[in-house]
C-alpha positions in Angstrom: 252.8 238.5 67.5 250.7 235.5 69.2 247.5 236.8 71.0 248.5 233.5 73.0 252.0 235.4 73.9 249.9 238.5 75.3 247.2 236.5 77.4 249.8 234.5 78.9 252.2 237.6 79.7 249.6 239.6 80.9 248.5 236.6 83.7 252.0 236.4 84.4 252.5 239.8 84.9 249.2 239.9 86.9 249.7 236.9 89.6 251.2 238.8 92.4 254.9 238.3 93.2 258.1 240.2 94.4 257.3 242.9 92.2 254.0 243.6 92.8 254.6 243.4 96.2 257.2 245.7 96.2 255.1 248.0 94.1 252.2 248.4 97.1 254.4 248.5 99.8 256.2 251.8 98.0 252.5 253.1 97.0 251.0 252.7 100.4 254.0 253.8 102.7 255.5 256.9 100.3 252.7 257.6 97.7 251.6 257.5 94.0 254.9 258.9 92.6 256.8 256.1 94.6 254.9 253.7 93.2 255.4 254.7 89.7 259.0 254.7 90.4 258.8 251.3 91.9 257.0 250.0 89.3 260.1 251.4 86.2 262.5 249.7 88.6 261.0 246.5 88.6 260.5 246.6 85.2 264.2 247.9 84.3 265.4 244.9 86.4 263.7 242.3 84.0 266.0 243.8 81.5 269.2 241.6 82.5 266.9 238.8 82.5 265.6 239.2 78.6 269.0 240.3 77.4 270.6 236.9 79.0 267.9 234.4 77.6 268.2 236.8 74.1 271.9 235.8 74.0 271.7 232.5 75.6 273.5 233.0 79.3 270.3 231.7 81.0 271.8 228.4 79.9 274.6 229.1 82.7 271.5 229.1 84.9 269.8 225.7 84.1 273.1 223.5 84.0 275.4 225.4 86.6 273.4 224.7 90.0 276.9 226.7 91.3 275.5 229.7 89.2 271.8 229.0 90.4 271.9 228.8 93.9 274.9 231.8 94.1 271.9 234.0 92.3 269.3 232.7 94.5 270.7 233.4 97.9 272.0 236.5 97.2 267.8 237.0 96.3 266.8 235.5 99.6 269.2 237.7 101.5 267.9 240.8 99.5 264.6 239.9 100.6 265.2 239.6 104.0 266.8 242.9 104.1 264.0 244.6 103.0 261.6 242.5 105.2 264.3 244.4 107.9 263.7 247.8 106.3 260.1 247.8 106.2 259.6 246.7 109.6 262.5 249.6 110.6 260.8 252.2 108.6 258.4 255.0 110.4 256.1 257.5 109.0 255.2 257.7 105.7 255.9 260.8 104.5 259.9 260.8 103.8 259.3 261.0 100.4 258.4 263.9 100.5 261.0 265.4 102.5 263.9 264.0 100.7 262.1 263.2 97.6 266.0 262.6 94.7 267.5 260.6 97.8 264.0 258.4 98.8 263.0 258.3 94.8 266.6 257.0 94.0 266.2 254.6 97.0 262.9 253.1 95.9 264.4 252.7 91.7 267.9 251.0 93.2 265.9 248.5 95.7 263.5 247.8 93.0 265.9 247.1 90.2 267.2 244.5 92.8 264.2 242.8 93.5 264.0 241.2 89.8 267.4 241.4 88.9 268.4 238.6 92.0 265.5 236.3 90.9 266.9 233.7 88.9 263.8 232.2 87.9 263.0 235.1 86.0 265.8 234.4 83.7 264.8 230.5 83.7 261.0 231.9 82.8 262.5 234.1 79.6 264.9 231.0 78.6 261.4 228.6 78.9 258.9 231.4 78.2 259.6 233.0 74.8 261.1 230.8 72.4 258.0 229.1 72.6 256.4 231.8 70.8 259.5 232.5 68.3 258.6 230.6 64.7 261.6 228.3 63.9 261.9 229.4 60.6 262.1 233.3 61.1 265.5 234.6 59.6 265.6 237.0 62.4 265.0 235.2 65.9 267.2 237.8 68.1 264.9 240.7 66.9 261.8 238.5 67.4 262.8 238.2 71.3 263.5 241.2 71.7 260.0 242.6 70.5 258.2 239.8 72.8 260.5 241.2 75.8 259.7 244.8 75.4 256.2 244.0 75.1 256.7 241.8 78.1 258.3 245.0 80.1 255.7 246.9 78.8 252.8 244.9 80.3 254.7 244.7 83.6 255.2 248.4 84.1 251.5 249.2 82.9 250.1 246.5 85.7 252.4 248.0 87.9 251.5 251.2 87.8 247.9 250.3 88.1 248.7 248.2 90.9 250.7 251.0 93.0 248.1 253.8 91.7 245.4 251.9 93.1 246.9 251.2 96.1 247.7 254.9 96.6 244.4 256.0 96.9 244.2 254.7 99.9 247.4 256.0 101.7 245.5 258.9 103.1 242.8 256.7 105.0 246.2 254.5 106.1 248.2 257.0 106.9 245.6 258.6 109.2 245.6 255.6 111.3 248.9 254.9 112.2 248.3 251.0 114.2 246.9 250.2 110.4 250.0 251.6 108.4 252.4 249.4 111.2 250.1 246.4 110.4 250.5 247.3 106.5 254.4 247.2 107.2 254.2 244.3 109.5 252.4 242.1 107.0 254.5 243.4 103.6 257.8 242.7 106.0 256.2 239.1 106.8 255.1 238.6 102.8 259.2 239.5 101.8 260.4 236.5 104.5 257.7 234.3 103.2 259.0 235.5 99.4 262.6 234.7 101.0 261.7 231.1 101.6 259.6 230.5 98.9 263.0 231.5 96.4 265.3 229.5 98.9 263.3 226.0 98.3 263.3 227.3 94.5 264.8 224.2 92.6 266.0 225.2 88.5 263.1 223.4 86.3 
């Protein structure tokens, strides 16, 4: 494996985006636990992506613009739905009164979050042949190594992410105009996300 590979996964992984984002918002409004949940569901919902660029259906992607643009709206309208949940939510502690129902909650919406992100399947169809030798009798194992490691570095920075972002719930969640202008400003970040995927052209 290239040390190029892991530098450039690990700045990738690192550059805040949907994930991450989703990642503070469950550590700061329901805790460290929510957070590490957020941060397997995000990282469960790159599988899809790997397993269609190991097998080739990213192609569909990058020469059906049907395909493309059917992925990417049903993203933007996720998005905007949880820009409408955050901004609906109250208190932070319903985790910990319904912790199976909220956890499940927080692993569903997080799987989402990647899974309707088309370029995430464009970025595994550019990304990791690029670091896959021509010449290796085995190519579809090769792939799948980067792409675990790949999942692997986005559930560790995850989790360091949401952990650190934890430790300041309780100063947050003491000062409840500061938790509504935490939720106010992660709602506004997920519309801005929204648009951001809706100009998205395939590349």
């Amino acid at each position: 494996m290239r040390i190029e590979f892991l530098i450039t996964s690990l700045i990738v992984v690192i550059t805040p985006g949907i994930g991450v984002l989703f990642t503070l918002s469950a550590a700061i409004t329901r805790g460290s636990r929510a957070a590490v949940v957020a941060s397997i569901g995000c990282t469960l919902g790159i599988v899809p992506h790997a397993l269609a660029a190991i097998v080739g259906l990213a192609a569909v992607l990058q020469t059906s613009a049907v395909a493309f643009q059917t992925l990417k709206y049903l993203g933007v309208g996720y998005l905007l739905y949880l820009a409408y949940k955050t901004l609906r939510e109250h208190g932070g502690l319903a985790v910990d009164q319904a912790p199976e129902r909220s956890f499940w909650e927080v692993i569903r919406s997080a799987i989402f979050v990647n899974l309707l992100n088309p370029k995430l399947s464009l970025f595994f169809f550019a990304f990791l042949p690029q670091f896959i030798d021509p010449r290796d009798p085995r190519p579809i194992a090769a792939m799948t190594l980067l792409s675990a490691v790949f999942m692997l570095l986005t559930f560790v920075v995850f989790v360091a992410y949401g952990l650190l972002a934890a430790r300041v719930r309780d100063k947050i969640l003491s000062r409840p105009n500061v938790l509504a202008w935490f939720r106010r400003s992660f709602a506004l970040a997920f519309v801005g996300l929204a648009g951001k995927l809706a100009l998205a052209e395939r590349s």
